[in-house]
C-alpha positions as CSV (number, residue, x, y, z in Angstrom):
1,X,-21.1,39.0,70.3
2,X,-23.9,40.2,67.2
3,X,-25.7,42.8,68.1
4,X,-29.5,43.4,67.4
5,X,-28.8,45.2,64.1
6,X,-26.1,42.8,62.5
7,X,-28.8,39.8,63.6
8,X,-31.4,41.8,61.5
9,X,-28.9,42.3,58.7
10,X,-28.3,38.8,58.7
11,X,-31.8,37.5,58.7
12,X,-32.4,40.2,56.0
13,X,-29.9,38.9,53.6
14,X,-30.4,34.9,54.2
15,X,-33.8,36.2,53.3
16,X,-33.0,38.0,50.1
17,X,-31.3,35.4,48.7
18,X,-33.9,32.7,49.3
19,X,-36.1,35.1,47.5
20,X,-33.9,35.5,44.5
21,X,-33.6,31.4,44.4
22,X,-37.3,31.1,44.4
23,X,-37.2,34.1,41.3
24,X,-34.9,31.7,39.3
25,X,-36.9,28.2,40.2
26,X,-39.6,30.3,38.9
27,X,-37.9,31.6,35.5
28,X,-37.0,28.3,34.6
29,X,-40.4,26.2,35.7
30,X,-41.9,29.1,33.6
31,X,-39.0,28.4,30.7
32,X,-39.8,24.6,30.7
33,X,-44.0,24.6,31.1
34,X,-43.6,27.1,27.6
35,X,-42.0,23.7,25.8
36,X,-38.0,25.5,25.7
37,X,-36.7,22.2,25.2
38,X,-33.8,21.6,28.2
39,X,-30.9,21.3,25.9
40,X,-31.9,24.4,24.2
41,X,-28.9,27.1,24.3
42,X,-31.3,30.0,25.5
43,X,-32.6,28.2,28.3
44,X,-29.6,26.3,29.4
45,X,-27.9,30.2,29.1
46,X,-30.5,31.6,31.2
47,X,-29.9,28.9,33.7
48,X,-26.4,29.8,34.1
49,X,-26.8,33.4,34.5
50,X,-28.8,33.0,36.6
51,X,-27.1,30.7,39.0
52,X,-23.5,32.7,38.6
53,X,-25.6,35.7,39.5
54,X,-27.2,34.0,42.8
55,X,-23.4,32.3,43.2
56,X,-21.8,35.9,43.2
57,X,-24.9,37.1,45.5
58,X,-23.9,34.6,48.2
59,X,-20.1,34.8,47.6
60,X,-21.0,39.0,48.3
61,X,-22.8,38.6,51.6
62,X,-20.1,35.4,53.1
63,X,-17.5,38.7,52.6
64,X,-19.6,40.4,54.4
65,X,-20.2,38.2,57.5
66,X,-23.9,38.5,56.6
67,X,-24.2,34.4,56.0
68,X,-21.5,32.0,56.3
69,X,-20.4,29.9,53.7
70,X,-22.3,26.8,54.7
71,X,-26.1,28.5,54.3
72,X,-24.8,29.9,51.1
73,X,-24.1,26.3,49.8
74,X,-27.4,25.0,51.1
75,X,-29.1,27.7,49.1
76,X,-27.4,26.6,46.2
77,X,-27.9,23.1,46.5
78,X,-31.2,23.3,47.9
79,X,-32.0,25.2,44.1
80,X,-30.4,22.6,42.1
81,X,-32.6,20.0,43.3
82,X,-35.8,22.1,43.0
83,X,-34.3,22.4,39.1
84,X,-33.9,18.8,39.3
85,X,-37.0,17.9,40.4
86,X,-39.0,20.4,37.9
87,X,-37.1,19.2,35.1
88,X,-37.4,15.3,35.8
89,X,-41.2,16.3,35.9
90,X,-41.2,18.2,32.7
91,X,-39.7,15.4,30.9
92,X,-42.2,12.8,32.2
93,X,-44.7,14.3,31.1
């Protein structure tokens, strides 16, 4: 049974990290619309900071019981295609 407060904690934290996905879409739309070529080293370095950091984020609050492992992995994924997307865009253009 959740109580009130571990629902809020929940919602709170599934909230925090959608936040900290849309931060690093952001970063990187920002990296690629000021020409950092994709297959530059700073820009694919950024990337992976970035996405360990969110990765270790998630990882953190699955221990916790705050998100199970299955919303962690649609944040993830739901990120890479966004990066995807943004990327296949840059290059078209």
């Amino acid at each position: 049974m959740t109580t009130p407060i571990q629902t809020d904690l929940q919602t709170k934290a599934l909230e925090q990290l959608q936040i900290d996905a849309q931060k690093i879409e952001q970063l990187i739309a920002l990296q690629l619309g000021n020409l950092t070529l994709p297959k530059c080293p700073l820009y694919e370095e950024v990337l992976d900071t970035q996405m360990f950091g969110l990765s270790r984020e998630i990882d953190f609050a699955v221990r916790l019981g705050l998100i199970d492992q299955e919303s962690g992995k649609k944040i993830l994924h739901e990120l890479e295609r966004k990066l995807a997307e943004l990327y296949s865009t840059i290059l078209s253009n």
